[in-house]
C-alpha positions as CSV (number, residue, x, y, z in Angstrom):
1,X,29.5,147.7,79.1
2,X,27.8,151.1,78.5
3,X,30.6,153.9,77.2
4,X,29.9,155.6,80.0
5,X,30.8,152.7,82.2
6,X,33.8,151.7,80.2
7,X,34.9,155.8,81.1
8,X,34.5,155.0,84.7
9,X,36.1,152.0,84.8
10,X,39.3,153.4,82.9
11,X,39.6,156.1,85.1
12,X,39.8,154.0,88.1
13,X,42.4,151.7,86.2
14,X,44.3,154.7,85.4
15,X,45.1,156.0,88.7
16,X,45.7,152.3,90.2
17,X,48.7,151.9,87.0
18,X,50.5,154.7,88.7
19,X,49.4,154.4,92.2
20,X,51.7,152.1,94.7
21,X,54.5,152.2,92.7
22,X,56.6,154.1,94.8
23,X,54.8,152.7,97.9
24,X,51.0,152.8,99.3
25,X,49.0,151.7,96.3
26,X,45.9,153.8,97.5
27,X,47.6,157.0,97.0
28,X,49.6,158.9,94.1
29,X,53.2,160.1,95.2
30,X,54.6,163.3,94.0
31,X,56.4,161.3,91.2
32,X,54.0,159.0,90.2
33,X,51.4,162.1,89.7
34,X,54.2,163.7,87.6
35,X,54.2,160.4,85.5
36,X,50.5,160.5,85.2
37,X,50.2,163.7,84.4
38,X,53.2,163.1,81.6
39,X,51.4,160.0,80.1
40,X,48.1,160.3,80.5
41,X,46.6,163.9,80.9
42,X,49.6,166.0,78.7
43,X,46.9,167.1,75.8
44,X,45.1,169.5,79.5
45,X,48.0,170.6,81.9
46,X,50.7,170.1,79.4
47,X,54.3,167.9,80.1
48,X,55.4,168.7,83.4
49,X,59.7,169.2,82.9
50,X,60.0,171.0,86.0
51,X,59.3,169.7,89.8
52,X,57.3,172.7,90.8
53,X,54.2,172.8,88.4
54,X,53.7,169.4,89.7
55,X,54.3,170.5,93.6
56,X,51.6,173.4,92.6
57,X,49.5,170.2,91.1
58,X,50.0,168.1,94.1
59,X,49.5,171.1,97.1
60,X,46.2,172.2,95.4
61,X,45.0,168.4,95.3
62,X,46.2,167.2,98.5
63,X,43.1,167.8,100.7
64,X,44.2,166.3,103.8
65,X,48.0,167.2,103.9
66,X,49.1,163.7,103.9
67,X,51.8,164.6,100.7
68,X,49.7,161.9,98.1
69,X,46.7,162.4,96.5
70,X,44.2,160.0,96.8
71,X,41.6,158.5,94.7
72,X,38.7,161.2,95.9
73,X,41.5,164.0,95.1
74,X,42.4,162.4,91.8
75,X,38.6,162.4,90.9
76,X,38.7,166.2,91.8
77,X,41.2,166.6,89.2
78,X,39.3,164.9,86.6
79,X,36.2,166.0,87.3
80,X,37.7,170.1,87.2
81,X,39.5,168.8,83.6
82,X,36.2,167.1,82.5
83,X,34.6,170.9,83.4
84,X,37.5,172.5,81.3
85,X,36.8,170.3,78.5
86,X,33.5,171.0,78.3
87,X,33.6,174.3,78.6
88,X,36.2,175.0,76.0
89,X,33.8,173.0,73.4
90,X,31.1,175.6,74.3
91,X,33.3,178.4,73.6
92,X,33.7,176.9,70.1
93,X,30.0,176.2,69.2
94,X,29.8,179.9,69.6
């Protein structure tokens, strides 16, 4: 498996650890978002302690209004914080 592949497949694995556990397993709740967030993504949005940075999180991501986010609005997250990245190493090159 290429290291681009073995990306891929970890973030697919990431969001299914946390997904379902409150429920649907296709979609993140509220809490299980905050948990991901917490565990896996703390070094780019930080540790969530109160409710509503996560509720911001969650409204912004929540395309369709159904109160989870789903795997396409998870990838929108990672995909903006893969941008971030990026952009913040071209800032230091210069």
């Amino acid at each position: 498996m290429s290291q681009l592949e073995g990306a891929m497949a970890t973030i697919v694995s990431v969001f299914y650890k946390y997904a379902g556990k409150e429920g649907n397993q296709q979609t993140l709740s509220n809490v299980e978002l905050k948990d991901l967030i917490k565990n896996e993504l703390s070094k780019y949005l930080g540790n969530p302690k109160d409710q509503g940075s996560v509720d911001a999180i969650m409204k912004k991501l929540d395309d369709n209004k159904d109160g989870q986010v789903d795997f396409n609005e998870y990838l929108v997250l990672i995909g903006a914080i893969t941008m971030l990245s990026n952009a913040m190493k071209d800032q230091k090159k210069k």
